[in-house]
Legacy VTK file of the C-alpha trace (Angstrom):
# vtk DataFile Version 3.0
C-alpha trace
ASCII
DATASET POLYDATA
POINTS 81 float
-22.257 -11.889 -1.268
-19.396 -9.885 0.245
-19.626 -11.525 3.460
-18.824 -15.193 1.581
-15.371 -13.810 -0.134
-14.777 -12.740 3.714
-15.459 -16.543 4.818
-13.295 -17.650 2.190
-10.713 -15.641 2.672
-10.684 -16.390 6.632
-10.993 -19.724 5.780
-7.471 -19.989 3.793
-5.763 -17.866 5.769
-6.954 -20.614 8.070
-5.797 -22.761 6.122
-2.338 -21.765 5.014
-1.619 -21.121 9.103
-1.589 -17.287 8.485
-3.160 -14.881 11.406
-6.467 -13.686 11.072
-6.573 -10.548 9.401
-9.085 -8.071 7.258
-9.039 -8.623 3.770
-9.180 -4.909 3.150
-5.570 -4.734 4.883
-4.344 -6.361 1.374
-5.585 -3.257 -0.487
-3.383 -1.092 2.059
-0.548 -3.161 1.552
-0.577 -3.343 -2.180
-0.975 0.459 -2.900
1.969 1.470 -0.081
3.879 -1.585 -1.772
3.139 0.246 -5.184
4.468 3.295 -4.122
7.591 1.683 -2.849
8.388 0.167 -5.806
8.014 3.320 -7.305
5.067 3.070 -9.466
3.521 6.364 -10.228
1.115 7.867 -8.142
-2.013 8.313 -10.583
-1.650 5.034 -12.060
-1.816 3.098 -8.589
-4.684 5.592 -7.985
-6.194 3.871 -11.240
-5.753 0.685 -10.273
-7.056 1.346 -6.631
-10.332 2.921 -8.796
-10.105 6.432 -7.284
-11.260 9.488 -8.651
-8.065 11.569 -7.289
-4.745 11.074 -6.143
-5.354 12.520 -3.008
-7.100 10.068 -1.823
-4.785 7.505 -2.910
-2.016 9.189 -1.092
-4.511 10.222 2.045
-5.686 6.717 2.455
-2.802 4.087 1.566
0.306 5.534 1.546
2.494 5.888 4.775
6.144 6.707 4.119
8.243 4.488 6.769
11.298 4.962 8.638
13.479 4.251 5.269
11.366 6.205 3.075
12.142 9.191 5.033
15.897 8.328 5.084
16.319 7.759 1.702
14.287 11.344 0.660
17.076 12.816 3.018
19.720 11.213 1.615
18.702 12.216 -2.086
18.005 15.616 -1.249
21.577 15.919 0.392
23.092 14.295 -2.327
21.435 16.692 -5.154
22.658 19.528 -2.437
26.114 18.143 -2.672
25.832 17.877 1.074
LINES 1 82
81 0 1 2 3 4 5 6 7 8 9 10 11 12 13 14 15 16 17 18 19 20 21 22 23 24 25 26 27 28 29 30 31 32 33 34 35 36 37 38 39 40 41 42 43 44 45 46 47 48 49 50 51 52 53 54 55 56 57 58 59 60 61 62 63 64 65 66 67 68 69 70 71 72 73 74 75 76 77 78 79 80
């Protein structure tokens, strides 16, 4: 059975003229894009069906560039620096 949702899903991203790509990468994206968007960590953990957190945050979520920035820029800013 899981191999046929993998056909389909190859087969419209086919389709729609996207690049091949795992279908697992859309789980990646939509916890990081969770977490982003600032949605709380245990209820994207929830959602993902994880028994912890830490695995959440271990597995999904990879602050960029301007994540980092911004966590810079509020900690200077509640420093008054």
């Amino acid at each position: 059975m899981p191999r046929t949702y993998r056909d389909y899903f190859y087969r419209l991203l086919k389709k729609l003229g996207l690049p091949k790509t795992r279908f697992h990468a859309l789980r990646h994206s939509f916890a990081t894009r969770c977490i982003e968007s600032k949605c709380d960590y245990k209820t994207v953990s929830a959602i993902l069906g994880h028994s912890s957190i830490a695995t959440t945050l271990n597995l999904y979520v990879h602050p960029g560039l301007s994540q980092k920035r911004k966590c810079i820029e509020r900690l200077a800013k509640f420093l008054r620096i």
